[in-house]
C-alpha positions as CSV (number, residue, x, y, z in Angstrom):
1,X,11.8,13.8,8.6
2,X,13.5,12.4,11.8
3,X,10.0,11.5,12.9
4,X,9.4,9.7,10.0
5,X,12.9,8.2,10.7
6,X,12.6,7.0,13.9
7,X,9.2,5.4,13.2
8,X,10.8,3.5,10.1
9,X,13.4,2.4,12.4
10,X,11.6,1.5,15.3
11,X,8.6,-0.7,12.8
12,X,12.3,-2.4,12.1
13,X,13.5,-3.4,15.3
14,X,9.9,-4.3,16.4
15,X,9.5,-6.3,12.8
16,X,13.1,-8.2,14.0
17,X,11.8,-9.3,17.2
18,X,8.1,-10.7,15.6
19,X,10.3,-12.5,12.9
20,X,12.6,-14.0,15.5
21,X,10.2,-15.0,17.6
22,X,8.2,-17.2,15.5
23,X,12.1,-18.1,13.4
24,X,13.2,-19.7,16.4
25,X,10.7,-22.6,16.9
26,X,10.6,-23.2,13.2
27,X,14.4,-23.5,13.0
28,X,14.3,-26.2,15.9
29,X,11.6,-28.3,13.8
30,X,14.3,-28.1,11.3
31,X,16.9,-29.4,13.7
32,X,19.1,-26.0,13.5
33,X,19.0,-25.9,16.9
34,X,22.4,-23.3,17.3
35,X,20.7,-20.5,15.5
36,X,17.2,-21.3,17.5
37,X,19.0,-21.1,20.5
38,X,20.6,-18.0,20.0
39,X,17.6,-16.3,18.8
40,X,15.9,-17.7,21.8
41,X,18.7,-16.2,24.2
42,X,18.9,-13.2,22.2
43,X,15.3,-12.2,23.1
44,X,15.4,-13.4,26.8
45,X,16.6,-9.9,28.0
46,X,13.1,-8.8,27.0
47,X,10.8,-11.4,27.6
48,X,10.0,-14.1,30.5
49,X,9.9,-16.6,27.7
50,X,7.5,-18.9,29.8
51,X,6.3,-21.7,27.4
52,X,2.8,-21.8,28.9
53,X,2.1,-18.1,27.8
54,X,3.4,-18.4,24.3
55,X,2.4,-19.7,21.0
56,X,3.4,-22.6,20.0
57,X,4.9,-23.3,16.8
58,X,5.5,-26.9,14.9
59,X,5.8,-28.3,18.4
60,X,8.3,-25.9,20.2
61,X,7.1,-22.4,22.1
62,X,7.7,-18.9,20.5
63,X,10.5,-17.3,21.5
64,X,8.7,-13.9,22.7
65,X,5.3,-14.9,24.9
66,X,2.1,-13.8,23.4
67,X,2.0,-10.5,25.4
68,X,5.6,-9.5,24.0
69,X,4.4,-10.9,20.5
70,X,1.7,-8.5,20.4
71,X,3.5,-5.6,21.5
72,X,5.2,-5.7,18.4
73,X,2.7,-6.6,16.3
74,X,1.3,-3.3,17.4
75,X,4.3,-0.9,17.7
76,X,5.1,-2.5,13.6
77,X,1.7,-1.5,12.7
78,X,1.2,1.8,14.5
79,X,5.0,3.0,13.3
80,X,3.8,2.0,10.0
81,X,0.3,4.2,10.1
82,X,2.4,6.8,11.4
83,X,5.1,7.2,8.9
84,X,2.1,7.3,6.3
85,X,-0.4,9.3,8.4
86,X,0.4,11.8,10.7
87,X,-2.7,11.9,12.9
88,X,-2.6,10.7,16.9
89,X,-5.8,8.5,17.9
90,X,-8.4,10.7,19.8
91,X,-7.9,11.2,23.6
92,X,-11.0,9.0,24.7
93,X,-9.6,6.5,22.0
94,X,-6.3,6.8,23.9
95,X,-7.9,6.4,27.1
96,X,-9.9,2.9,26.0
97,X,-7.4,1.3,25.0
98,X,-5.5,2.2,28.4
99,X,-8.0,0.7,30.5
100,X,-8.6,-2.3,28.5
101,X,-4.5,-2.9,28.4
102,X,-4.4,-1.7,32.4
103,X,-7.1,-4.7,33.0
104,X,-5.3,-7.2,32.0
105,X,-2.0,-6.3,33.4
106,X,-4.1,-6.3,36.6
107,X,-5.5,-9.4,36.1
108,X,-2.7,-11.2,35.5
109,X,-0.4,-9.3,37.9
110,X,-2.5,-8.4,41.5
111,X,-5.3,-11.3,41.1
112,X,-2.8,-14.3,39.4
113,X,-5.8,-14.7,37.1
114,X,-5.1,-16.6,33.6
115,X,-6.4,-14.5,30.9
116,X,-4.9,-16.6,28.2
117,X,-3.2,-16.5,25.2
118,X,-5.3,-14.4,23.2
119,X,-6.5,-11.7,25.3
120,X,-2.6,-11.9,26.2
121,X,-1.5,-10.8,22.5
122,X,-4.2,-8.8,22.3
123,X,-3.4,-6.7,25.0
124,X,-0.1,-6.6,23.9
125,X,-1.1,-5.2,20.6
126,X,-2.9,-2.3,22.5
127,X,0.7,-2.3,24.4
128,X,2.4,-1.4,21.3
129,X,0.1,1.0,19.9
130,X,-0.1,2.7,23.1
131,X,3.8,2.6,23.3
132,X,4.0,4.2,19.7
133,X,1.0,6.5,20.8
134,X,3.3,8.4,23.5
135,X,6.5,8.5,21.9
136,X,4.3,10.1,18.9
137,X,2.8,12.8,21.3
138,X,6.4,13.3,22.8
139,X,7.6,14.3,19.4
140,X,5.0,16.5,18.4
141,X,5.1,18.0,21.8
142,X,8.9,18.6,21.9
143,X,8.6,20.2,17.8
144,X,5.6,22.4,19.2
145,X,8.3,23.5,22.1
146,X,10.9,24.2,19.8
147,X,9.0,26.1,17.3
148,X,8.1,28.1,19.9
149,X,11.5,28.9,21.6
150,X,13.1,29.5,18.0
151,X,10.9,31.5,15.9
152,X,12.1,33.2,13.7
């Protein structure tokens, strides 16, 4: 039941920061610039926020870049699987999606190359799911752990 819990919670918190990021540029098309602004500096402790590697929306930049969009896109929808289905993705699964994540972050990081804004989110979605992965294994790893140590 915690499990399930903290999964709920968590597809909340990443569900708040996907909402607010694409609120905020469609609350400055509508001129309320206050509440833009604050969502916008809400979400800058988490994300670079540079214009050139986010979506745009009705002329005015996400508030999370495509990476940090994607995340949690993918940590919403993997919480979500996981409160319904219990099942972790195979190892070699696990391991793909790694590598495919680890190249881009490579790319972008040791080479300065531009991978855009696409392979961007969609590298973050593996991101998240990979994020949601781990914590998933933790749990089951830590219940295996204390089933052992308190059998009754």
């Amino acid at each position: 039941m915690v499990k399930k819990t903290f999964f709920i919670l968590l597809a909340v918190y990443s569900l708040f920061f996907l909402l607010g990021g694409i609120a905020a540029p469609l609350l400055a098309h509508f001129k309320i610039y206050d509440l833009s602004g604050a969502l916008t500096y809400l979400f800058s402790g988490s994300c670079h926020q540079m214009p050139d590697r986010s979506f745009w929306i009705t002329g005015y930049p996400m508030a999370i870049c495509s990476r940090c969009a994607g995340i949690y896109t993918g940590a919403f929808f993997t919480c979500i699987s996981k409160v319904v289905c219990t099942q972790n993705i195979k190892n070699s699964v696990f391991i793909t999606l790694f590598l495919l994540a680890f190249t881009d972050v490579v790319l972008n990081f040791a080479f300065a190359c531009n991978t855009g804004l696409y392979i961007r989110f969609a590298a973050g979605v593996i991101i998240g799911i990979l994020f949601v992965e781990v914590i998933s294994r933790l749990f089951n790893f830590v219940i295996e752990k204390r089933s052992i140590l308190f059998k009754e």
